[in-house]
N, C-alpha and C positions, 0 to 999 in steps of 0.2 A: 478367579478365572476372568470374572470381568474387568481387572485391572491389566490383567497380563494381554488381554485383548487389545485392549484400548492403548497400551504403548505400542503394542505389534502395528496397529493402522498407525502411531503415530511414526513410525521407522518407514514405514512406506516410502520408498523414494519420487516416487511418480507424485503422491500427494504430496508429500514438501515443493515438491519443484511447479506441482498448478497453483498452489496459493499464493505464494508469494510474500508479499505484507500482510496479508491475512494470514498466514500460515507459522508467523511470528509471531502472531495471536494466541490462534489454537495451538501452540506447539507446548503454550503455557498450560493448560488445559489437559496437557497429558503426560509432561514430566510429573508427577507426584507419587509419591509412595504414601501410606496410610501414618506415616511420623510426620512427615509434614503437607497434611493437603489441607488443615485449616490455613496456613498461613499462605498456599498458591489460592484456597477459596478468595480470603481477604486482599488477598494483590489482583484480586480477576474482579471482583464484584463491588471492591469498594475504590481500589487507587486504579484500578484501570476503564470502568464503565463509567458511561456518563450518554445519558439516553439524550436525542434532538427532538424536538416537534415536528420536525418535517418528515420521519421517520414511521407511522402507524406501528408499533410491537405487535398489537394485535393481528393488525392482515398478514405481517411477517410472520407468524405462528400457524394460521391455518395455513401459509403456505408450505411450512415444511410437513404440518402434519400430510398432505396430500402431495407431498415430494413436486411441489410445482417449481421451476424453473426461479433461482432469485438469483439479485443483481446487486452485490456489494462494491461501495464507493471507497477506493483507496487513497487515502491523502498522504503524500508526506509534505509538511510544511517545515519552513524556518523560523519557528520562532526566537524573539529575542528581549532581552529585558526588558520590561515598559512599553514594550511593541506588541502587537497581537499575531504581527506577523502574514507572511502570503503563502499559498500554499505553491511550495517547489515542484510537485508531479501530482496527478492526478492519471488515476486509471477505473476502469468499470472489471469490474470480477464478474462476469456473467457463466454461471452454473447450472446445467440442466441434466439431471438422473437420467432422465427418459430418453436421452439422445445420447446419454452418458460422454459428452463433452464438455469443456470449458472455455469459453473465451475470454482473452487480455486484452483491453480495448486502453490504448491510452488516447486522453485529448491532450496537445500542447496547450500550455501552458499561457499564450500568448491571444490565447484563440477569443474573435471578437463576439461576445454574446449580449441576452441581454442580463441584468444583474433580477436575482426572485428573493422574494423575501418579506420581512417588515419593517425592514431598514429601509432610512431616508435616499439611501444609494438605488432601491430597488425601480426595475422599470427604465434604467441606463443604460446605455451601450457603453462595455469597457470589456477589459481582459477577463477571461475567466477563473483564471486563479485569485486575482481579485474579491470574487466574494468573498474569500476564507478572512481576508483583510476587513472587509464590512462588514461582515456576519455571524462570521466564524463559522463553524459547520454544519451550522445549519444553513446558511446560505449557500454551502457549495453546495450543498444535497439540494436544493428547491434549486440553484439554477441550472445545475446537469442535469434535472428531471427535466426541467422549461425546455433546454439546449436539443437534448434527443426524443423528448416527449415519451419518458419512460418514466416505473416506478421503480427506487431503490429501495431494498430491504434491510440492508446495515450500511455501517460504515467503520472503518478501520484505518487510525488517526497516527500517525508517525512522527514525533518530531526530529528531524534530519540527524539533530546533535547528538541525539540518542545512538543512531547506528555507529556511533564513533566508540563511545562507551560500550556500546554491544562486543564490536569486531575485539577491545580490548580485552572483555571479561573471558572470552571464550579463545584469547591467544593468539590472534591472527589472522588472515584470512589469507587464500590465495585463489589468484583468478588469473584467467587470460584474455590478458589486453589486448585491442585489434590495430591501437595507435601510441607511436612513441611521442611521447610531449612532455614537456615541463612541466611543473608547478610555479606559477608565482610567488608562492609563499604566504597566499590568505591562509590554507590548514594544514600545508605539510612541509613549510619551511624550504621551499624550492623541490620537491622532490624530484625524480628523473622517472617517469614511468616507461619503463622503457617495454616495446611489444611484444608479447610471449607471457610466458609464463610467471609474474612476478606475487610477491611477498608481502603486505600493506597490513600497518598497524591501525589505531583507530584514526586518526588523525590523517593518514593518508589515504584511509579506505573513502573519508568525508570527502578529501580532494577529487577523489577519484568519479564518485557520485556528480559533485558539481559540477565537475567541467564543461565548459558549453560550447565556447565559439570554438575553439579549436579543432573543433567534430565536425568533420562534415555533413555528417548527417543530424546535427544538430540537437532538439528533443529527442526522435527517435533512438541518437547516438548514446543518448545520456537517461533514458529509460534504459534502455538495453545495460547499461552501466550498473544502473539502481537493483535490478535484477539480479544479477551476476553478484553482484555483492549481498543481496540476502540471503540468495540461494547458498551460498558460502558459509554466510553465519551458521545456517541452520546445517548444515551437514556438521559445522564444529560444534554445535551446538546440540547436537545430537550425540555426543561422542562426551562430552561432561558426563564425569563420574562420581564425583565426591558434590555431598549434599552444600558445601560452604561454597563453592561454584555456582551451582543450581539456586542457589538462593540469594549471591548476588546477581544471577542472571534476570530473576525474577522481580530483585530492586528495580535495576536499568528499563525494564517494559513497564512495571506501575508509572514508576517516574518518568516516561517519555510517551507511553503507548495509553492512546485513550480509544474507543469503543463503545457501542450501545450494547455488542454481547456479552452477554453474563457466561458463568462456565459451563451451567446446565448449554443454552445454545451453541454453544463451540463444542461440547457433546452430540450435541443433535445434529450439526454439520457435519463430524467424522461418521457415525451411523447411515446416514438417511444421504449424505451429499460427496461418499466418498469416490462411487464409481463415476461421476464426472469425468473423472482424470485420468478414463481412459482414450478419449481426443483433446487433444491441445492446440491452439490455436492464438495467434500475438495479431495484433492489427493495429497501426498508428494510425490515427487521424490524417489526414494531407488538406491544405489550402492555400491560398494564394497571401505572400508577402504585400501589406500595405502600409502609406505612411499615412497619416489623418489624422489634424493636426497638429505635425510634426511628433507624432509617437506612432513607433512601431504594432503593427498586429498582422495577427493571422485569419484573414476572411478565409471562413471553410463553408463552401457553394451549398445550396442548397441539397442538392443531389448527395453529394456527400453525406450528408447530417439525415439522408434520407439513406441511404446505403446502412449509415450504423445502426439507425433506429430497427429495419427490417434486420440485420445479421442479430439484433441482440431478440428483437419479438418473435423472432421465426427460430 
């Protein structure tokens, strides 16, 4: 009975659609049946967790035990051979039982802070995605905690290359595009995405994610993107039938998705943190284009970074 539960909350389409990259996560957490949950235990707890110091597990734990309001840090980065890599989006998951809402906060990318940490980099003014480059993730969790003067409770680790791999293992994906554009040919060999309704394998679903300038709406244009394409995985992904599916599915998240939750806490998330999702709520950062110099960023006002601090405290 308690299995047949716990895939029912995981069908939930409300809860797929509030987590997001988190819910990529936990989605691992409840595909299993009793023939193979040793081997979703060991892809959760040993190839996909990896706890930071900036993170306290302990105050994350009394806080779910008392259903208090927490705030998970979603990264997708690019990494690549020999490189460590930057991190391509960042978003805050802010969750609260007792208001039973969710918020999606993204920060761009671009956005001027200052660097936290115990790297030499720390105590700088550069881009924010940049700490994932100096720090790795631990730095981006201690400078988004500095940036908005908040505490985060996990973090939930992407690398970009993987969604390509994902959209493959599970068939395809389909979404609706808001813009017709090209490809260059950096991941989908010139494709043509044309507006509407279109069809995108792994390789083009990656395109589809990166594209930047061509959006007018720019970060916002291309969160909105990253979105839309998980949200996609996870409905086909929900729909995997045969266990040799299911257990390449769960290859592609060890080997791409890392995390400080273990599977017991992605358990405790669907129980205790499920009725969130019944408000929903997206919010982009906004601030003003600077050059300084001569590199690009994003100064985001005071007041601003004072607005998101209160919409995630309050």
């Amino acid at each position: 009975m308690f299995l047949k539960e716990e895939i029912g909350l995981l069908r939930s389409r409300k809860w797929k659609v509030v987590l997001g990259l988190l819910t990529a996560v936990v989605l691992a957490g409840g595909f299993y049946t009793y023939h193979w949950y040793s081997g979703v235990k060991e892809t959760f707890n040993v190839s996909m967790h990896q706890k930071v110091e900036a993170i306290d597990s302990s105050v994350t734990k009394e806080k779910i035990e008392k259903k208090d309001p927490l705030n998970v840090l979603l990264l997708g980065v690019d990494e690549r051979e020999g490189d460590r890599g930057r991190s391509d989006s960042m978003m805050i998951l802010s969750l609260n039982p007792g208001t039973q809402e969710t918020k999606i906060i993204s920060i761009p990318r671009d956005t001027r802070t200052v660097m936290e940490g115990n790297e030499p980099e720390a105590g700088r003014l550069d881009k924010i995605n940049h700490a994932y480059a100096f720090g790795g993730t631990n730095m981006s969790v201690s400078t988004v905690e500095r940036f908005l003067d908040i505490d985060l409770d996990h973090y939930v680790r992407v690398n970009m290359e993987g969604l390509a791999m994902l959209v493959d293992t599970v068939g395809g994906i389909t979404v609706d595009n808001p813009l017709d554009w090209y490809d260059e040919g950096d991941y989908s060999e010139g494709y043509h995405y044309k507006e509407g309704e279109i069809t995108l394998d792994g390789p083009q679903a990656l395109g589809y994610v990166r594209m930047r300038y061509e959006d007018p709406n720019g970060d916002a244009g291309r969160n909105e993107r990253q979105r839309q394409v998980i949200e996609a995985i996870l409905e086909k992904g929900n729909q995997i039938g045969s266990v040799t599916k299911l257990n390449e599915f769960m290859s592609v998240l060890g080997n791409h998705v890392k995390t400080d939750i273990d599977l017991g806490g992605a358990r405790d998330l669907f129980f205790h943190y499920r009725q969130a999702s019944q408000q929903i709520s997206n919010y982009q950062m906004t601030g003003r284009d600077a050059m300084i110099d001569g590199i690009y960023y994003l100064q985001v006002d005071p007041q601003e970074i004072d607005r998101v601090h209160h919409m995630i405290m309050n």
